[in-house]
C-alpha positions in Angstrom: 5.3 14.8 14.9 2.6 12.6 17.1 -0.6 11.4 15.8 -2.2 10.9 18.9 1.4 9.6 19.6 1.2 7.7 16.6 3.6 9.0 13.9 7.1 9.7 14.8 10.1 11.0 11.7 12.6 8.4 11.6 16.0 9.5 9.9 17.3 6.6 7.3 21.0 6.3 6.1 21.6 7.7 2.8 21.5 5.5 -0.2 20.9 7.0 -3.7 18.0 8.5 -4.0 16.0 6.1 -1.8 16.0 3.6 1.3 15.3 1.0 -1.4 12.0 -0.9 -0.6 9.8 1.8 -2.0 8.7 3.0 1.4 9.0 6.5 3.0 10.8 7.5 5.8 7.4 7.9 7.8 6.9 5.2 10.7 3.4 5.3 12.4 3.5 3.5 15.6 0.0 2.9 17.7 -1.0 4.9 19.9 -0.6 3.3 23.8 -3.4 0.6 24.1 -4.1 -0.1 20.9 -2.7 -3.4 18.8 0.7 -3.4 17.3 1.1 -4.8 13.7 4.6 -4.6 13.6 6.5 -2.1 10.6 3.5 0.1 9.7 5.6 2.5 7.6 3.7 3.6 4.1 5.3 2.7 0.9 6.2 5.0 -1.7 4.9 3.7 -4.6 2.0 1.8 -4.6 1.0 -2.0 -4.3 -0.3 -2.6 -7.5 -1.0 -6.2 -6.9 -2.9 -5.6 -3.9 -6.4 -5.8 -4.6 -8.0 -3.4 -1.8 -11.3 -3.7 0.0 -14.8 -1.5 -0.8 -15.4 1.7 1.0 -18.8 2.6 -0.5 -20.4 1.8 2.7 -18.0 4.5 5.1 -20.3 7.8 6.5 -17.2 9.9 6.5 -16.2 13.4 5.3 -13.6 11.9 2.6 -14.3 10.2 -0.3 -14.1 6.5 -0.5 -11.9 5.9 -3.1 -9.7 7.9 -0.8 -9.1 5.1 1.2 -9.2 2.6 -1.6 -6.4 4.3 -3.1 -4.6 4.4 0.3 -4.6 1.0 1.1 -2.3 0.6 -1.3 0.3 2.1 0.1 -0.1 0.5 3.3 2.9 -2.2 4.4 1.9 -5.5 4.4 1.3 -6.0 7.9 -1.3 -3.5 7.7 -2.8 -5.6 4.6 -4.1 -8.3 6.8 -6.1 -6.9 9.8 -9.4 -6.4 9.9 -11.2 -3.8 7.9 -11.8 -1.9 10.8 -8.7 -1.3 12.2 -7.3 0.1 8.7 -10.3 2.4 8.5 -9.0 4.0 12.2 -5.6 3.9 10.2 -6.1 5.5 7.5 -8.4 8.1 8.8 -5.8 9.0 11.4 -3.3 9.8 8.3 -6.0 11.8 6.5 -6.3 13.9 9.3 -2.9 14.7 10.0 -1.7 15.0 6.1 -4.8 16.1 4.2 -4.7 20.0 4.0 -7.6 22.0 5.8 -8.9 23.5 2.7 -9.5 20.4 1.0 -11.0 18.8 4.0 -13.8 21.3 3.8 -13.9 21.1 0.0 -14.3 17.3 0.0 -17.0 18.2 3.2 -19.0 20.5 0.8 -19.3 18.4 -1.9 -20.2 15.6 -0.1 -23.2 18.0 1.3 -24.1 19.5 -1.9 -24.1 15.7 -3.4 -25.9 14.5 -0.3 -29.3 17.5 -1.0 -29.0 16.8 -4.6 -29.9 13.5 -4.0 -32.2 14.0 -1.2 -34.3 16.6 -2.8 -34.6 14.6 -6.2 -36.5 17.1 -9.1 -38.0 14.5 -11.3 -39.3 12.4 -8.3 -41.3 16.1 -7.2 -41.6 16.7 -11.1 -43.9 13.4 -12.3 -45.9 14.3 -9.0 -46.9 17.1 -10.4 -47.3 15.2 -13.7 -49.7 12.7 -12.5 -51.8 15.3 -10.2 -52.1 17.3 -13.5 -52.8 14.4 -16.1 -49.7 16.0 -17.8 -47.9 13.9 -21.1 -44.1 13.9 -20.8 -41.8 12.5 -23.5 -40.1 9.6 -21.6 -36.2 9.4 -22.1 -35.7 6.9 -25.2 -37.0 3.7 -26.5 -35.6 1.4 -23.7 -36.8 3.0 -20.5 -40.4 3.4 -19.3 -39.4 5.5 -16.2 -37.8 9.3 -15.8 -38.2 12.0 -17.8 -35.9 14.7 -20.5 -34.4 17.0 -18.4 -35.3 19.6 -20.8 -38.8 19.5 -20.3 -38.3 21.9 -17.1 -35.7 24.1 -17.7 -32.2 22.3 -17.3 -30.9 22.5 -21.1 -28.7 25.5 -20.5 -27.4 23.9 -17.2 -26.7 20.6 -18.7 -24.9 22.9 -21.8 -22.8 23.9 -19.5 -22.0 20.7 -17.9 -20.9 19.6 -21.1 -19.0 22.9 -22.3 -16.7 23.2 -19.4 -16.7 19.8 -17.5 -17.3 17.1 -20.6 -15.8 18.2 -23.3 -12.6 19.3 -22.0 -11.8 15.4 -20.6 -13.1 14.4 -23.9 -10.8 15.7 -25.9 -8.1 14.2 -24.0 -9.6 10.7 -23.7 -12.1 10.4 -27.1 -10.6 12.1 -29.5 -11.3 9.8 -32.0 -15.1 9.5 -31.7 -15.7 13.3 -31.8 -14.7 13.7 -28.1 -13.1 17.3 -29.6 -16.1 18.4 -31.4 -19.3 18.2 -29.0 -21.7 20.4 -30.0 -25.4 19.1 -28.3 -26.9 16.6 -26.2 -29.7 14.9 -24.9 -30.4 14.9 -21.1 -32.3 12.6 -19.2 -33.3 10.7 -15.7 -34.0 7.2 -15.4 -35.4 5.1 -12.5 -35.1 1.2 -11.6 -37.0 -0.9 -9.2 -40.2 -2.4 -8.0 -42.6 -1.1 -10.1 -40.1 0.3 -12.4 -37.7 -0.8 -14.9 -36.0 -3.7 -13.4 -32.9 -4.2 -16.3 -31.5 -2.3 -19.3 -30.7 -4.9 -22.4 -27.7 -5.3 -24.2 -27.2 -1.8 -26.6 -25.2 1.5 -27.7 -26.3 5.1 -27.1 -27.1 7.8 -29.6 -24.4 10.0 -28.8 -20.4 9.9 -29.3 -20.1 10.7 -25.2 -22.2 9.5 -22.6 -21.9 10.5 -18.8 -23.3 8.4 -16.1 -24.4 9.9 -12.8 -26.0 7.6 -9.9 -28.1 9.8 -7.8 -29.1 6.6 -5.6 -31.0 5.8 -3.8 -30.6 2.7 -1.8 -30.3 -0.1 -4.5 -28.5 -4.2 -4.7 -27.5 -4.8 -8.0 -27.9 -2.4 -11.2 -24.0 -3.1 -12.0 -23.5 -1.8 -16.1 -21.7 -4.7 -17.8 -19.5 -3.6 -20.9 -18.4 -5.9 -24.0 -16.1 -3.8 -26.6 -16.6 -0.6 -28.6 -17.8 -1.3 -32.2 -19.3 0.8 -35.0 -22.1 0.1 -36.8 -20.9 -2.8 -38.9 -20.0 -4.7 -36.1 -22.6 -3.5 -33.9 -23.3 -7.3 -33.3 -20.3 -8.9 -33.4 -18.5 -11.2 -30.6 -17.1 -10.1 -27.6 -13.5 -10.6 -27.1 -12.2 -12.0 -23.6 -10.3 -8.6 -23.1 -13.2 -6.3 -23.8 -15.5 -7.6 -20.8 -15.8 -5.2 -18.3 -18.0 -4.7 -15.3 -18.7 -1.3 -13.3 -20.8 -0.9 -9.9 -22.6 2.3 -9.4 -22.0 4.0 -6.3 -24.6 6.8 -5.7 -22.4 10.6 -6.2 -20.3 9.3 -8.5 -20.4 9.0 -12.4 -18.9 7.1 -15.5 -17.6 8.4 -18.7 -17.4 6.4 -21.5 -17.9 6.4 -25.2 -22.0 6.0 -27.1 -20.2 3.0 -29.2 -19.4 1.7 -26.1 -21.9 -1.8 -26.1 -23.5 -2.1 -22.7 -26.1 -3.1 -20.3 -27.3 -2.7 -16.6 -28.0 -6.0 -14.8 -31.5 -6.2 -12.8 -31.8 -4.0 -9.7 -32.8 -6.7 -7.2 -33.6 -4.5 -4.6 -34.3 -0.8 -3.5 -34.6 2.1 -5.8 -32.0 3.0 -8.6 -32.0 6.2 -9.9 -29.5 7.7 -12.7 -28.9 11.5 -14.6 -27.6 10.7 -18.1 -25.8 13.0 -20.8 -25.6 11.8 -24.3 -23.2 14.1 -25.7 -23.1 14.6 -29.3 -21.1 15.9 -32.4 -22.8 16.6 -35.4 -19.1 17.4 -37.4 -18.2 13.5 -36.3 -21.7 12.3 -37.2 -21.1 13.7 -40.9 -17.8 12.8 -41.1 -18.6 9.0 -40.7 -20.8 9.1 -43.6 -18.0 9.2 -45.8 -15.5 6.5 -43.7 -15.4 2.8 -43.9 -12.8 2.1 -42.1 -13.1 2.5 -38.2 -10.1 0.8 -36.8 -9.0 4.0 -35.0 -11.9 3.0 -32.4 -13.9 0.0 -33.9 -12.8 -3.1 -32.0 -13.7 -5.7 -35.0 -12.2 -2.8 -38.0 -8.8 -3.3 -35.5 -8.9 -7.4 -35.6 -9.9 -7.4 -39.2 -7.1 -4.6 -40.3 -4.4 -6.8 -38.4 -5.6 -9.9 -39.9 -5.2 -8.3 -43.4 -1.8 -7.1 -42.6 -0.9 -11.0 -40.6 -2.0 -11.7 -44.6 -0.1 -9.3 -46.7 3.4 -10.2 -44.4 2.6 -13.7 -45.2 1.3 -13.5 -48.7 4.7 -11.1 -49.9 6.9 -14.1 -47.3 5.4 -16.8 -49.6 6.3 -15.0 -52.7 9.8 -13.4 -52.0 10.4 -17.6 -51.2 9.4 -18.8 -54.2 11.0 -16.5 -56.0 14.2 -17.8 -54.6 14.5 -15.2 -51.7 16.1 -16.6 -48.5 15.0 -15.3 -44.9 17.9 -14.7 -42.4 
């Protein structure tokens, strides 16, 4: 098959169950006039090393983690030329490869994301607030800007975002924080910029799941910074090297992760930020806890603190099985 006489089938020897260095048996050759960069066959398995390049920035009709995701499968001569040249690349395999039906499924998202954005309800909403000298309940304690969803209409839409999109992913991946069990929420918008809240502080959510959705618009900075899941013990406790995590919005997209989950968003420096949130609750966790002291199953501090009293018990009943004339093979 040709791409653009670019992709030819190329028939290796037989050797187990693979040519043996984890590439396929696909070889995409340039087209006539354009560079040559030498092997440019795709590996099977992915680079996992390979640290590839942002995307964020591409006006295409696929996603851009597509193509993040892609570049590591890419042979390392492909690795080092310039960012444009992989784009072309890459785009040229998503063409040929990607079925039509998911094309125009990727394509109608993108749209639908694209006029969510663009025709923003709360932005229209808190017009209509300030031309009517109307009060509105602002989101929590922390934010001065944005509004509750519910205050115009969207509880039994953001129900059943929850019900069928939330809930089954947290049952998989939060289990133990109630992920199974959600049973309300608390939706709400919330805006950062000049002349709006610049930062969020260091904190945890009221709920057991929150989801995260940047609706844009054109912002610098904003990035949520994460330090370790604790309960309400530890609430202030250190952070552990391992547990420090940073995450970039990138307007269309969203983050999941659990209330417990201490956090905070970094100052916009420039633009305007704005974010849907959904603090996902379960009130059969929330009564459950009331009874627990131990919360090692999720509690980053109960987990150091349970293996440090078990590091003590081994060496505690070592001590003693020694003195009592035990010997340790």
């Amino acid at each position: 098959m040709s791409l653009d006489g670019a992709v030819e089938r190329r028939e290796d020897p037989p050797a187990g169950n693979g040519n043996g260095n984890g590439a396929v048996a696909v070889v995409v050759a340039p087209p006539t006039g354009r560079p040559t960069y030498g092997d440019r066959r795709l590996r099977l398995n992915p680079n996992t090393e390979h640290k590839p390049e942002r995307y964020d920035d591409l006006e295409t009709e696929f996603d851009p983690s597509i193509f993040s995701s892609l570049e590591r499968h890419l042979p390392p001569t492909m690795l080092e030329v310039p960012r444009d040249a992989k784009i072309q690349f890459m785009k040229e395999i998503l063409a040929r490869y990607l079925p039509e039906g998911e094309r125009t499924r990727v394509q109608r998202h993108k749209e639908y994301r694209q006029k969510i954005m663009s025709a923003y309800l709360v932005e229209n909403f808190e017009k209509w607030v300030n031309a009517v000298k109307f009060k509105i309940m602002r989101p929590n304690t922390m934010n001065k800007y944005g509004a509750v969803l519910d205050d115009f209409g969207l509880e039994p839409m953001l129900s059943k975002l929850m019900e069928e999109f939330i809930c089954p992913m947290s049952k998989v991946f939060f289990p133990e924080v109630g992920g199974s069990t959600l049973d309300s929420h608390h939706g709400f918008v919330v805006e950062y910029g000049k002349d709006k809240d610049l930062e969020l502080g260091f904190h945890v959510d009221d709920s057991e799941i929150t989801l995260n959705v940047c609706l844009g618009k054109q912002f610098s900075g904003g990035e949520l910074f994460f330090r370790g899941v604790r309960c309400d013990k530890h609430v202030n406790s250190d952070t552990q090297p391992e547990e420090i995590l940073d995450y970039s919005h990138v307007p269309g997209q969203a983050i999941l992760h659990r209330g417990r989950h201490r956090h905070g968003a970094r100052a916009t420096t420039s633009g305007h930020r704005i974010n849907l949130l959904l603090w996902c609750r379960s009130s059969v966790f929330r009564e459950m806890k009331k009874y627990q002291k131990d919360f090692s199953s999720w509690c980053g501090e109960c987990q150091r603190e349970r293996k440090e009293r078990q590091r003590h018990s081994v060496a505690a009943t070592k001590l003693a099985f020694l003195r009592s004339g035990g010997s340790i093979i």
